[in-house]
C-alpha positions in Angstrom: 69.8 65.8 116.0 69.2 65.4 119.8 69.1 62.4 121.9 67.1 61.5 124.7 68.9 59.7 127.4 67.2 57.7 129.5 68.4 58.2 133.4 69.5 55.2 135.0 69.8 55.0 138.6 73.1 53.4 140.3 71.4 50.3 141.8 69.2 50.0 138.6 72.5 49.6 136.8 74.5 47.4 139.5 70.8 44.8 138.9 71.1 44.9 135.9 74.5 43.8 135.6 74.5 41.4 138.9 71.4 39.7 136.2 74.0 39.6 133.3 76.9 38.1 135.2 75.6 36.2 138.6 72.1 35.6 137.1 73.1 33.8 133.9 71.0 35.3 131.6 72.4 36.8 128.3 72.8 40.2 127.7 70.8 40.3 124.5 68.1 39.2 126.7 68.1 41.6 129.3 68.8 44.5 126.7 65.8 43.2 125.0 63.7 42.7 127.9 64.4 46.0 129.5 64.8 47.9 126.1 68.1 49.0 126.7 70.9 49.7 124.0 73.2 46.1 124.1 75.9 48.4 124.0 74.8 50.4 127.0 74.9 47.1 128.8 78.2 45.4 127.8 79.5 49.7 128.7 78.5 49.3 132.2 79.9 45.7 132.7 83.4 46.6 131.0 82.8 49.8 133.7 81.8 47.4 136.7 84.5 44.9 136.5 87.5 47.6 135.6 87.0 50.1 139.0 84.4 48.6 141.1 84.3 50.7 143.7 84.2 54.1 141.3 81.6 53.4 139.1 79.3 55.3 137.4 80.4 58.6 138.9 77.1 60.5 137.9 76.5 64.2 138.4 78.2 65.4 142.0 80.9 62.5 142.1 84.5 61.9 141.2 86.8 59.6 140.6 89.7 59.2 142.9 92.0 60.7 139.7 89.9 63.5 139.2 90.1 64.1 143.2 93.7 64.2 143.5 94.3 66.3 140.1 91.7 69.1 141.6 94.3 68.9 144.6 96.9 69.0 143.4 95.7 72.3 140.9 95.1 73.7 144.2 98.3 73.0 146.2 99.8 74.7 142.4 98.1 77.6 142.9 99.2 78.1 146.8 102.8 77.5 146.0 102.4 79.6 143.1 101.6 82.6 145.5 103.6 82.1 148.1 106.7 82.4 145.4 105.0 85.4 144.5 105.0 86.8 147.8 108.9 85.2 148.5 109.4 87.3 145.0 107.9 90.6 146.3 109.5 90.5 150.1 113.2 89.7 148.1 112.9 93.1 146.7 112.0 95.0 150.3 115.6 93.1 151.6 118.8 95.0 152.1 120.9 93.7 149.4 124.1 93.4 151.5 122.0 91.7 154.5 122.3 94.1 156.9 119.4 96.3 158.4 119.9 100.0 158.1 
């Protein structure tokens, strides 16, 4: 069974809600009037008021969480190789210290 998704656009979605919550008009309203799922609506208030400033993320953006876990995967990897490398130059060392 496959759904069809509608595609909403960011500031269609901030209207939308800014109508629900500034405007005064009921959500079963604007769901009705727009056709859109009541639960789609009361999704993107709960979304809205929770993280303001990263909602909706979409396709191509990230939340600041997701940001700093891709970091920090990659600051992982580099000190994974440099320990590597640290591992590999151990073995080319004199083991008493001194050069020969």
């Amino acid at each position: 069974m496959e759904t069809n998704r509608k595609p909403y656009t960011l500031k269609f979605k901030h209207d939308v809600v800014k109508m629900i919550t500034d405007g005064g008009a009921s959500a079963a309203q604007v769901a009705a009037d727009l056709d859109i799922p009541l639960k789609t609506l009361y999704q993107w208030i709960k979304e809205l008021t929770a993280k303001p400033e990263e909602v909706f993320p979409g396709k191509g953006r990230i939340t600041s969480d997701a940001e700093e876990n891709r970091k920090l995967r990659r600051e992982i990897e580099r000190l994974k190789t440099e320990c590597e490398i640290l591992k590999r130059a151990q073995g080319l060392l004199p083991k008493d210290g001194v050069a020969e």
